[in-house]
C-alpha positions in Angstrom: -14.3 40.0 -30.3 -10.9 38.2 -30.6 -9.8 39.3 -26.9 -13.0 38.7 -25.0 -13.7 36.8 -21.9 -17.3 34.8 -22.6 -19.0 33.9 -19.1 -20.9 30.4 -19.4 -24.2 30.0 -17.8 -24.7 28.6 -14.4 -25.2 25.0 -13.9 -28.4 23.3 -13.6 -30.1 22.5 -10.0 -29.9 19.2 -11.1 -26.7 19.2 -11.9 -25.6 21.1 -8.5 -27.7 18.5 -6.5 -26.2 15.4 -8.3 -22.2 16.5 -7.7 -22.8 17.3 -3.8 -24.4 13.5 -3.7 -21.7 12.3 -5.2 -19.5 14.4 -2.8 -21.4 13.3 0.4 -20.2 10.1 -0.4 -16.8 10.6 -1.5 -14.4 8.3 0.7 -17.3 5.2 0.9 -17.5 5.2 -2.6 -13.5 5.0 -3.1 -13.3 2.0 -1.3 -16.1 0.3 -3.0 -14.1 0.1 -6.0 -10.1 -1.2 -4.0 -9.5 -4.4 -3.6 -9.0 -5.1 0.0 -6.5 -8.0 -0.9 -4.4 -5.9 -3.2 -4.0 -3.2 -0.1 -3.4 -5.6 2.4 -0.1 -6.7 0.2 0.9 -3.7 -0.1 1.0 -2.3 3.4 2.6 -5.9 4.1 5.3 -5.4 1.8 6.1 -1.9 2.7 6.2 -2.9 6.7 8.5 -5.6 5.5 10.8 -3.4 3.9 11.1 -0.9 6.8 11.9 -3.4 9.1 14.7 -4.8 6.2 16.2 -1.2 6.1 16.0 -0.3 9.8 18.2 -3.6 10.9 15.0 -5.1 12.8 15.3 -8.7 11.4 19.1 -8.4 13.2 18.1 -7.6 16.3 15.8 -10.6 15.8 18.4 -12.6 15.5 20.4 -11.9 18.6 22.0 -14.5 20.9 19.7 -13.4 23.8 16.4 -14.1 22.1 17.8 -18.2 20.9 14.8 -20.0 21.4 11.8 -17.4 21.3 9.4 -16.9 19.0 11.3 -13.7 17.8 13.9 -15.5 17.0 12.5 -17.9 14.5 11.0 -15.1 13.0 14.0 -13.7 12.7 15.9 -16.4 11.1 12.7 -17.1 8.3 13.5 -13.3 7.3 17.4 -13.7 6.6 18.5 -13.6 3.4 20.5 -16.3 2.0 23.4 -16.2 -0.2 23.2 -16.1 -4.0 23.2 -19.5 -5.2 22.5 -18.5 -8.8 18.5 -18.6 -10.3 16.9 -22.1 -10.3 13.4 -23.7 -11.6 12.6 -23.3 -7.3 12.9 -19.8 -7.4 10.3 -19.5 -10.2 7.8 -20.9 -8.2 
C-alpha cells in the first residue's frame, strides 16, 4: 500500500547491549580522542580575549601598580602601533 506506515523489527540483544556500553562510557571516551594541547590554546586564547575586551590589561597598567608584577604583565600585553608587516612578524 502506497500510504502505509511499515513497523521495523526490534533490535537485537546484542545490539541493545553494545549501544548502552558505548553509552556508559560516553564522556571518557570523548576525551580520549581531544588533544589536550589543542584545548589548552584555546581556553588560553579565549581568556586572553576577555580580558582584551573587558579593559583588564589597562587596569594593569595603572600608575599605582609601577613596579609589580601586574604591571609588567600588563605592559607585555599592550598593543603596539602599526608599523606596517615585516619578515619579524612572520615568525
Amino acid at each position: 500500500m502506497a500510504g502505509s506506515i511499515s513497523v521495523g523489527t526490534a533490535p537485537s540483544a546484542e545490539a541493545v547491549r553494545s549501544s548502552q556500553t558505548h553509552k556508559r562510557s560516553g564522556p571518557a571516551s570523548a576525551a580520549e580522542g581531544r588533544l589536550a594541547s589543542l584545548d589548552f590554546f584555546r581556553g588560553l586564547t579565549m581568556f586572553m580575549l576577555v580580558g582584551e575586551s573587558t579593559g583588564l590589561y589597562e587596569l594593569l597598567r595603572a600608575p599605582t601598580l609601577n613596579g609589580t608584577v601586574l604591571s609588567h604583565i600588563g605592559w607585555q600585553l599592550e598593543h603596539h602601533p602599526w608599523n606596517g608587516l615585516h619578515c619579524w612578524d612572520l615568525i
